[in-house]
C-alpha positions as CSV (number, residue, x, y, z in Angstrom):
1,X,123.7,67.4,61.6
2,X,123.6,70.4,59.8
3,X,125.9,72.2,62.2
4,X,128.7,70.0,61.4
5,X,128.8,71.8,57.8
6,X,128.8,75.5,59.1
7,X,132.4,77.1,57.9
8,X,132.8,78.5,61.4
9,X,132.5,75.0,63.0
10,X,135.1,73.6,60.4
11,X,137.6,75.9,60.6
12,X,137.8,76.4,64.2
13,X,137.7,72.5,64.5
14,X,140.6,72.5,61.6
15,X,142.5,75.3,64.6
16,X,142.1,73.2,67.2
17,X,143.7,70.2,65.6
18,X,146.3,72.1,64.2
19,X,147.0,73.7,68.1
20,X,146.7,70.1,69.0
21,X,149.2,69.0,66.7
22,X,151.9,71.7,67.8
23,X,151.6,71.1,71.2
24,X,151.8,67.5,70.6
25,X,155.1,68.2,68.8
26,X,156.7,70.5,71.5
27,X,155.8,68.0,74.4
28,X,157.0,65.3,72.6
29,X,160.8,67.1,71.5
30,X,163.9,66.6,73.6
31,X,165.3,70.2,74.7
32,X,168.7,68.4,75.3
33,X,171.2,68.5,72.8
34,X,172.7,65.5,71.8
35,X,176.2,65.4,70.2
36,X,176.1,62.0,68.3
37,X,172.2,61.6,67.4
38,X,173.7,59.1,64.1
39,X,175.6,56.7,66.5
40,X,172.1,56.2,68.5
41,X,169.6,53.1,66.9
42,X,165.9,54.1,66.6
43,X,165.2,52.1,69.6
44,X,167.5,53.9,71.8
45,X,166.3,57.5,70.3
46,X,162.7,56.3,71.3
47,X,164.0,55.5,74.9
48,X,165.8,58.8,74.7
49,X,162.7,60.8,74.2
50,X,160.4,59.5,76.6
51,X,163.3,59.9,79.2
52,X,163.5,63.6,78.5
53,X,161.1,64.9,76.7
54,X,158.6,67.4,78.4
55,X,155.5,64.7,78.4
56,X,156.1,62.0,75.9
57,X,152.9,59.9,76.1
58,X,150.8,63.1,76.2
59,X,152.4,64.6,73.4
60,X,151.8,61.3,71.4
61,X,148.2,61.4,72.6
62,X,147.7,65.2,71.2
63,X,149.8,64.4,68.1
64,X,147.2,61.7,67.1
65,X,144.2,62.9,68.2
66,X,145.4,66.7,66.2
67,X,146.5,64.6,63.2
68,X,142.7,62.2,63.6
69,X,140.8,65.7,63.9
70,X,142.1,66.9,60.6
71,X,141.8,64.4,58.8
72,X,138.5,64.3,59.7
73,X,137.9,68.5,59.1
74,X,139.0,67.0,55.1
75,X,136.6,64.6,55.2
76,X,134.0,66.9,56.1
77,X,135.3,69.5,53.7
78,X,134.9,66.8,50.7
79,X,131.6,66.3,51.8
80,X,130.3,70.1,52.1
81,X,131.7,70.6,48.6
82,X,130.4,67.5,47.1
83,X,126.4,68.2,48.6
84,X,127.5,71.8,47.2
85,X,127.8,70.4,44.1
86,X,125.3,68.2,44.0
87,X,122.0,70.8,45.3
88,X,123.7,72.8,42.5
89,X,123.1,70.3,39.8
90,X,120.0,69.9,40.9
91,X,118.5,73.0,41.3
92,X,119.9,73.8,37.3
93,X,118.1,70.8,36.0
């Protein structure tokens, strides 16, 4: 358990989601330009992207799991900090 609080591990965990959430991003963007993207509803936009985008589903996938891994990397940050705090209350008193 204690390995989950080494900096090293965080931040290269807090990389990879970020990496994870880029390349989500690109796979999931049309490279097509569209003239009228206003006249289009949201329905037909989402039909749009998953006809021409690079990897819709996949990019959705890494989106998610990027935006999941950060948020837990936070978590884990709060934590650290708060057991920081804590050991150095206690070892004052």
């Amino acid at each position: 358990m204690r390995f989950l609080f080494n900096k090293i591990t965080l931040f290269s965990i807090s990389f990879l989601s970020f990496c994870l959430i880029v390349i989500g991003f690109i796979l999931q963007i049309v490279l097509i330009p569209i003239q009228d993207i206003n006249s289009l509803s949201g329905k037909e936009l989402v039909e749009f992207q998953k006809e021409y985008a690079l990897n819709y589903p996949l990019g959705t996938g890494l989106l998610y799991l990027g935006i999941f891994l950060m948020i837990l990397v936070i978590i884990l940050f709060i934590i650290k900090f708060k057991n920081k705090k804590y050991n150095k209350q206690k070892s004052d008193a």
